[in-house]
C-alpha positions as CSV (number, residue, x, y, z in Angstrom):
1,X,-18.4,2.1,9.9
2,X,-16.2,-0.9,10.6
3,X,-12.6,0.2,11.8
4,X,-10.9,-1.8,9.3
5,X,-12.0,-0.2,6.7
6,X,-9.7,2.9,8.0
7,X,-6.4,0.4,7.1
8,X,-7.9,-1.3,4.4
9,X,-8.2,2.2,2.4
10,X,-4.5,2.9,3.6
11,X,-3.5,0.1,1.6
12,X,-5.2,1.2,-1.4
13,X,-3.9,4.3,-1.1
14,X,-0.3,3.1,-1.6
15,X,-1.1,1.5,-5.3
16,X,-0.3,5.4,-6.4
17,X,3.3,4.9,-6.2
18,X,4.4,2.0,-8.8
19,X,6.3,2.2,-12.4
20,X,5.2,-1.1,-14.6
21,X,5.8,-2.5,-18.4
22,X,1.5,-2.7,-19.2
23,X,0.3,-0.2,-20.9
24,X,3.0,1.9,-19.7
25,X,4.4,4.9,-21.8
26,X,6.7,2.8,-24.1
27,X,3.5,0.5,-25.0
28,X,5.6,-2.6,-24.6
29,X,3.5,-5.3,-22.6
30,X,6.7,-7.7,-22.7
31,X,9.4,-5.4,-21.4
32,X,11.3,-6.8,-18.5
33,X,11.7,-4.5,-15.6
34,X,14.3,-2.3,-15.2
35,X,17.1,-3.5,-12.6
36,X,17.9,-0.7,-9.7
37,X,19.6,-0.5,-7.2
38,X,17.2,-0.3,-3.9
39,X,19.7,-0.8,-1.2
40,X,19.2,2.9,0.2
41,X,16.2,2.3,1.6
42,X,17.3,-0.2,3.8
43,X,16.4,-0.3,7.5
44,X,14.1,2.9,6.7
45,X,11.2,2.8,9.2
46,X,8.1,5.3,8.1
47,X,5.8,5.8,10.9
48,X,2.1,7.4,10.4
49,X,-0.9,8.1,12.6
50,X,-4.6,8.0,11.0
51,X,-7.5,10.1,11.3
52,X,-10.7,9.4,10.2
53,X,-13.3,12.7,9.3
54,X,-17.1,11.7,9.2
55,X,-19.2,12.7,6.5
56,X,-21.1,15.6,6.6
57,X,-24.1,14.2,7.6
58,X,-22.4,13.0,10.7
59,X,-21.8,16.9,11.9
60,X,-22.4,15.8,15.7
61,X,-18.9,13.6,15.0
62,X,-15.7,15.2,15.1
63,X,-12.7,13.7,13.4
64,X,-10.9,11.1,15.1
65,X,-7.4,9.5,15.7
66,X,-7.9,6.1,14.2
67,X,-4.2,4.6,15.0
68,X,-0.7,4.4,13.5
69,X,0.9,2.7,10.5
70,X,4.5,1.3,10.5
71,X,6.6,1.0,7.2
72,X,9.8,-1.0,7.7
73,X,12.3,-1.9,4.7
74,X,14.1,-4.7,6.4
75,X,16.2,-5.2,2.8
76,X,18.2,-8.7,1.8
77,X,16.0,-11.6,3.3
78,X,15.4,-15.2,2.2
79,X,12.1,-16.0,0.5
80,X,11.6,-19.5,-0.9
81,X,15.3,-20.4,-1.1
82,X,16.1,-17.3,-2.9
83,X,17.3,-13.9,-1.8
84,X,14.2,-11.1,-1.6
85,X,13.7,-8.0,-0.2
86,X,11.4,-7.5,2.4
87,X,9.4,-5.0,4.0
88,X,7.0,-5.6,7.3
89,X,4.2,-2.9,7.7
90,X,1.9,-3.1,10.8
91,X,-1.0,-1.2,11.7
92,X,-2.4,-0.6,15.1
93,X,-5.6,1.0,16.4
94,X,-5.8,3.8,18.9
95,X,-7.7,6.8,20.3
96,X,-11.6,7.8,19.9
97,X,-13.0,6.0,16.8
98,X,-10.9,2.2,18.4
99,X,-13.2,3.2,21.5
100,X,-16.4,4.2,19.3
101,X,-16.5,0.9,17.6
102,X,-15.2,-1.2,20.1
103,X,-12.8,-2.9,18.0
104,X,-8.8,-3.2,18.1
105,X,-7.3,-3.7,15.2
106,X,-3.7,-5.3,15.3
107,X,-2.8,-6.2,11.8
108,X,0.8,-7.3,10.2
109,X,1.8,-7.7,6.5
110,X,5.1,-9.3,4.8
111,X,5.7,-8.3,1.6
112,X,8.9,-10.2,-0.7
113,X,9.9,-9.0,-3.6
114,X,12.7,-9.4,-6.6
115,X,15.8,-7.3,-5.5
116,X,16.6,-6.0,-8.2
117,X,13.6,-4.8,-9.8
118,X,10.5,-5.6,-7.0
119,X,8.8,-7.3,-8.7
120,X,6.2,-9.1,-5.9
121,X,7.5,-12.9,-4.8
122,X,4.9,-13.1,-2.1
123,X,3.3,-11.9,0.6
124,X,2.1,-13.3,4.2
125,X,-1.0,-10.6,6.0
126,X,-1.8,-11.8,9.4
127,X,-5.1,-10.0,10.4
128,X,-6.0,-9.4,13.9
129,X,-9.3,-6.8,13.5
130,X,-11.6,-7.5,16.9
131,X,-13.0,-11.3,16.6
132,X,-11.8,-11.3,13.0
133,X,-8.9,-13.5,12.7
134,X,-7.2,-14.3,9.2
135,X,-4.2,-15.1,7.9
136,X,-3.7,-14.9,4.1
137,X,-0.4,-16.4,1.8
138,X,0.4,-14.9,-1.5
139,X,2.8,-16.6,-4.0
140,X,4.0,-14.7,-7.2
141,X,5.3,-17.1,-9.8
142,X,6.7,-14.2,-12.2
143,X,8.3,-16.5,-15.0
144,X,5.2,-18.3,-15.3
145,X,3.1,-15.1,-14.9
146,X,0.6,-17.1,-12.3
147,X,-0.1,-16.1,-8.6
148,X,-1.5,-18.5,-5.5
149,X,-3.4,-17.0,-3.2
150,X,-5.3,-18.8,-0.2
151,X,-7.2,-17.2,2.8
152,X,-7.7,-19.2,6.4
153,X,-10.2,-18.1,9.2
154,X,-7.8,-18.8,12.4
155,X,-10.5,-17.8,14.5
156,X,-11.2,-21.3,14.9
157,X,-9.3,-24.7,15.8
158,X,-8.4,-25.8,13.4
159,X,-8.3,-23.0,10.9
160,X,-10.5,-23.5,8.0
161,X,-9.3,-22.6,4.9
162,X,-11.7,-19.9,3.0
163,X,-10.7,-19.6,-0.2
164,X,-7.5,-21.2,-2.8
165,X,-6.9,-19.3,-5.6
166,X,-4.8,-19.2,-9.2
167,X,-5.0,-16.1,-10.9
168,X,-3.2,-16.7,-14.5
169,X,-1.7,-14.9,-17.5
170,X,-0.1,-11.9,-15.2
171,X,1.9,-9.0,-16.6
172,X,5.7,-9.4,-16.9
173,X,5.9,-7.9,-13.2
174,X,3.4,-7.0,-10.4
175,X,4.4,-5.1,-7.1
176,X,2.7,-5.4,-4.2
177,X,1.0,-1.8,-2.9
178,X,3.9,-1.1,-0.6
179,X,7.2,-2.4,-2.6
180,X,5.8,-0.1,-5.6
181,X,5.9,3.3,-2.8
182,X,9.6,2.5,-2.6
183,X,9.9,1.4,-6.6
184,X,8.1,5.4,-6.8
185,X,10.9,6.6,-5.1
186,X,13.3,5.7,-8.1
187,X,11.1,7.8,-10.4
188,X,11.8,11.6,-12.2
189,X,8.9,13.3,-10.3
190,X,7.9,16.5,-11.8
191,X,4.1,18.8,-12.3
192,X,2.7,17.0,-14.9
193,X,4.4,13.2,-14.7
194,X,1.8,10.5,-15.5
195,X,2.5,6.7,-15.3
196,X,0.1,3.6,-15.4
197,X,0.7,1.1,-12.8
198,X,-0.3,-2.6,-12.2
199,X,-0.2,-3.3,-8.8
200,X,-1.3,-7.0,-7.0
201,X,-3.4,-6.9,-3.3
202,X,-4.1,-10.3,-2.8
203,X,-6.0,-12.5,-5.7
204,X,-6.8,-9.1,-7.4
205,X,-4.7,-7.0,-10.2
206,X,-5.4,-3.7,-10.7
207,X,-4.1,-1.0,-13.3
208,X,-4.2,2.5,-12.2
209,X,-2.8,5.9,-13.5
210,X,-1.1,8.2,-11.3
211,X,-0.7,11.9,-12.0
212,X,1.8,14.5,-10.3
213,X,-0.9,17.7,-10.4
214,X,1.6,20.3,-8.5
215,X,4.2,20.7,-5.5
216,X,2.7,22.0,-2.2
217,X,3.8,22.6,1.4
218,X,3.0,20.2,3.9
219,X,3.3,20.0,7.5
220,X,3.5,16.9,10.1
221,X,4.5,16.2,13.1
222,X,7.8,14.8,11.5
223,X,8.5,18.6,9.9
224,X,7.3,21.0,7.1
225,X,7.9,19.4,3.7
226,X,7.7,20.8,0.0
227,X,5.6,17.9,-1.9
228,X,4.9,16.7,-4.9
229,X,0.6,16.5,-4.9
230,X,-0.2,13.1,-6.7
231,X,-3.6,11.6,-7.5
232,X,-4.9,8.5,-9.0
233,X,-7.6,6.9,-10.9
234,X,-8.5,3.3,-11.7
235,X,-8.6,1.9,-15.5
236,X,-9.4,-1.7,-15.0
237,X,-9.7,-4.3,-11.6
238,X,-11.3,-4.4,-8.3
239,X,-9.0,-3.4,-5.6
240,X,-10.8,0.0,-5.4
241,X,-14.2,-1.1,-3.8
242,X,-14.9,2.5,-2.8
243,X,-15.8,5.3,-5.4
244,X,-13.5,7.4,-3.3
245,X,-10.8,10.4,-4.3
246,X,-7.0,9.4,-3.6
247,X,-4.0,11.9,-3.3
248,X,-0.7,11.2,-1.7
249,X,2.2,13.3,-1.5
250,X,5.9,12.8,-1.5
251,X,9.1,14.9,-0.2
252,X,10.8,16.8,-3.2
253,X,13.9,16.4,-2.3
254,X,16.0,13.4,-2.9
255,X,14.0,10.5,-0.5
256,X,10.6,11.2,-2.3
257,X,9.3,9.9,0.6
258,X,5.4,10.0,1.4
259,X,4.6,12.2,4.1
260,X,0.6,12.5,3.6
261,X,-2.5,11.2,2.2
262,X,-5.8,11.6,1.8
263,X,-9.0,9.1,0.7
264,X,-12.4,10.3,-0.2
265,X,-14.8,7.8,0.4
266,X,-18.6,7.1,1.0
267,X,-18.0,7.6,4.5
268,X,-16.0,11.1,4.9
269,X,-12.4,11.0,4.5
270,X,-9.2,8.8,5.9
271,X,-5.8,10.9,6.3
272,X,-2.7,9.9,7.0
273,X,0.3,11.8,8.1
274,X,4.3,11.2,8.8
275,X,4.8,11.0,12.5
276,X,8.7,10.1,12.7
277,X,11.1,8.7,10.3
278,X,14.2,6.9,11.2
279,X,16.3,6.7,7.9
């Protein structure tokens, strides 16, 4: 099992938490988003280690630290001449399974988005995962529903561009994975709340449908929480390459913030827990 695949379902994991105007409740494909105020969250810093549990059939392995994942909502930034919010997340390897494959992982991703409704504007992902070496640029053109994506190996001089990308005829507004866990945050959670979501990773869109099952306890090292249980399934794209289970949970109290995760996949299970928080 390739160590990036640990961060890679992180990611996915994250396309629970979004509110869009596609096939959303009110059935209005053309809605514009709703303006709201996200100024709250900023200079919130969410910090998480990773574990990964083999499959069964790898009894002789025992789960393993797999590394840490930093959230960081920097807020007001400047993105193409216009202000945008921004939010840096980094993920770094650590502990037995970095060791057991051999591999470090050093990745960082910089997500812009509308600031009033985060709405995606672009993205930069610089990947750093042993000899694998990438840096990918993601453009959101929202009024002309159209997004630019292009992908360069930088493991060589000069860096060699992999793939250039258009992806037309977009939804009114697409969050990145990470802007839609703080969009989530603006939501009425309660047992039983369902929304559809369209979320963008990259040249892919993907429409999912999130459902709040029930609110349990859950413990971390950053404190006992009561949650609200969420889990997700996928109604139309690609992003989910895995036929895997996904549940998050967030704080039920006024932050809604995600303190835990879980993703069922081919090969065992990836889960993620709130180490610190620094509001």
């Amino acid at each position: 099992m390739k160590l990036s695949v640990i961060f890679t379902l992180f990611a996915a994991t994250c396309l629970f938490m979004a509110g869009i105007t596609v096939k959303s409740a009110e059935k209005n494909e053309d809605a514009p988003p709703v303006k709201t105020d996200f100024s709250r969250f900023t200079g919130e810093t969410l910090v998480y280690s990773l574990k990964w549990d083999p499959p069964w059939y790898m009894f002789f392995l025992p789960a393993m630290d797999a590394g840490e994942m930093t959230f960081n909502f920097k807020g007001i930034d400047e993105y193409r001449g216009k202000p945008a919010v921004k939010i840096v997340v980094n993920a770094r390897s650590s502990g037995t399974l970095a060791r057991l494959a051999n591999m470090e992982v050093n990745d960082e991703f910089l997500f812009y988005s509308n600031p009033e409704t985060l709405c995606a504007e672009g993205s930069i992902s610089k990947i750093r995962e042993g000899k694998r070496q990438r840096l990918l640029e993601l453009e959101y053109f929202q009024d002309e529903r159209r997004l630019n994506f292009r992908a360069y190996d930088e493991s060589v001089t000069p860096s060699l561009l992999q793939k250039d990308a258009t992806l037309t005829d977009l939804p009114p507004c697409v969050r990145d994975p990470f802007s839609t866990l703080y969009f989530f945050s603006t939501l009425p959670l309660a047992k039983g709340y369902t929304k559809n979501l369209i979320v963008g990773n990259d040249d892919k869109v993907l429409e999912v449908r999130a459902r709040i099952e029930n609110q349990e306890q859950v413990e971390t090292p950053a404190g006992k929480f009561a949650a609200w249980k969420t889990r997700t399934d996928a109604l139309r794209g690609g992003l989910f390459r895995e036929d895997g289970d996904f549940r998050i949970w967030f704080s039920a109290d006024e932050r809604k913030a995600p303190v835990r995760f879980e993703a069922k996949v081919r090969l065992g299970n990836v889960l993620g827990v709130l180490k610190s928080d620094f509001p």
